[in-house]
N, C-alpha and C positions, 0 to 999 in steps of 0.2 A: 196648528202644529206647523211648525218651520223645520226645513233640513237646512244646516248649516254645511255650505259646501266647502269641503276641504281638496287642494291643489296640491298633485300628487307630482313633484317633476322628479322622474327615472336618474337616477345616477349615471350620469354620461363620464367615463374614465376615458382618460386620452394620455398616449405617451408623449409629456411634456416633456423640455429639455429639464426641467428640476426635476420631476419624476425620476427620469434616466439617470441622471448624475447622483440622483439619492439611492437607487439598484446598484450603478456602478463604483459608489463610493462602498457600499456594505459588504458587496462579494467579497471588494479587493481587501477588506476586511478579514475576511474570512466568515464571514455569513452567508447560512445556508438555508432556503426555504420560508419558510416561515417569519424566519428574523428577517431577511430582507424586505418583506411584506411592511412589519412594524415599523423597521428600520426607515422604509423611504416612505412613510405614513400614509399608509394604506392597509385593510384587513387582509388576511389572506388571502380569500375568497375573491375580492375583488385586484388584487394583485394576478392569481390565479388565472382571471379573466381576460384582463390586462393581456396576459403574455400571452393568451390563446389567439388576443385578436390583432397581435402588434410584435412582428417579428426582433421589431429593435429593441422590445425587453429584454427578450432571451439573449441577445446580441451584448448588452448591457452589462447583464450580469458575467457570462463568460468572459468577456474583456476583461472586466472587475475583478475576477476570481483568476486569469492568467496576467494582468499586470501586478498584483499583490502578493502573488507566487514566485513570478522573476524579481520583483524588489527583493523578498525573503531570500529567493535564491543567490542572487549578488553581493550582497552582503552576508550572508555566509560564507562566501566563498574568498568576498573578498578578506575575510578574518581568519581564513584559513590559508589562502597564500601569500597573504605579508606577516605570520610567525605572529599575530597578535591572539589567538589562542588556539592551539595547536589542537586539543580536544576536538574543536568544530572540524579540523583538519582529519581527525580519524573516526568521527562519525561519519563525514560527508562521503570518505570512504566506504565506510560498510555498507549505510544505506540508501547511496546513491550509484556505488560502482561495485557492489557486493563482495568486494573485500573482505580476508578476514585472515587473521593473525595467523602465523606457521603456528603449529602445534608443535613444543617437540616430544620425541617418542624416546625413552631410554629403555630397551629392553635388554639384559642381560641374562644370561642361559649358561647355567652353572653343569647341567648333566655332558655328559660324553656321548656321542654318538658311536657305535659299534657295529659296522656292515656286519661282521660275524654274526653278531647277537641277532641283528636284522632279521639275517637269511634264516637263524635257527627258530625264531619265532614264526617266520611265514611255514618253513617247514612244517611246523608243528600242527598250522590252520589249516593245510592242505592234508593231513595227515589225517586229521577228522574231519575234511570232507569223504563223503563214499557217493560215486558214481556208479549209478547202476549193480551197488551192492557188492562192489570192489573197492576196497582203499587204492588209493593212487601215491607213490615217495617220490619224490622230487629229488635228485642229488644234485 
């Protein structure tokens, strides 16, 4: 009987410059987690890995993910201050500078006000109060 020896070599991950540029190409994407894993061809797990032992992954992807943000960002803004669509111009408003439109209020009040009546009605409340088993009038 023979054992046929099988050569086991460990999975050695290093953050190459393609690696890194495949992470910072996918954040700046907008990929999150996982995708970025698949995205720069790597499984999770060893993506996962990756970033625990190699600062400049993580380094990587934040860049990715705040250079792909300010691109978005400039060009909405830019479409909003040269009058090419004004829309972008009052979204950018509410949900960047939390603006929001005047409300108007039209309230109209048709009854009379009457100090007389006023007084005669508080009269009245005081009238049927009893302190101590006394009414109390108010003139």
């Amino acid at each position: 009987m023979s054992f046929l020896s099988l050569t086991h070599e460990p999975l050695t991950l290093t953050a190459t410059e393609q690696r890194l540029t495949a992470v910072y190409e996918a954040a700046k994407r907008g990929l999150k987690g996982d995708r970025i894993a698949y995205a720069a061809g790597m499984k999770p797990a060893d993506y996962r890995r990756l970033a625990q032992h190699d600062p400049l992954v993580e380094l990587a992807q934040e860049k990715g993910a705040a250079d792909g943000e300010h691109e978005l960002a400039t060009t909405l803004y830019d479409a909003a201050t040269t009058g090419k669509d004004p829309k972008v111009a009052l979204d950018l408003l509410k949900h960047r500078h939390d603006w929001v439109a005047k409300q108007q209020l039209d309230v109209t009040v048709d009854d009379k006000i009457s100090v007389l009546k006023a007084l005669e009605l508080a009269n009245a409340r005081v009238d049927a109060l009893t302190i101590e088993g006394t009414a109390i009038a108010i003139d």
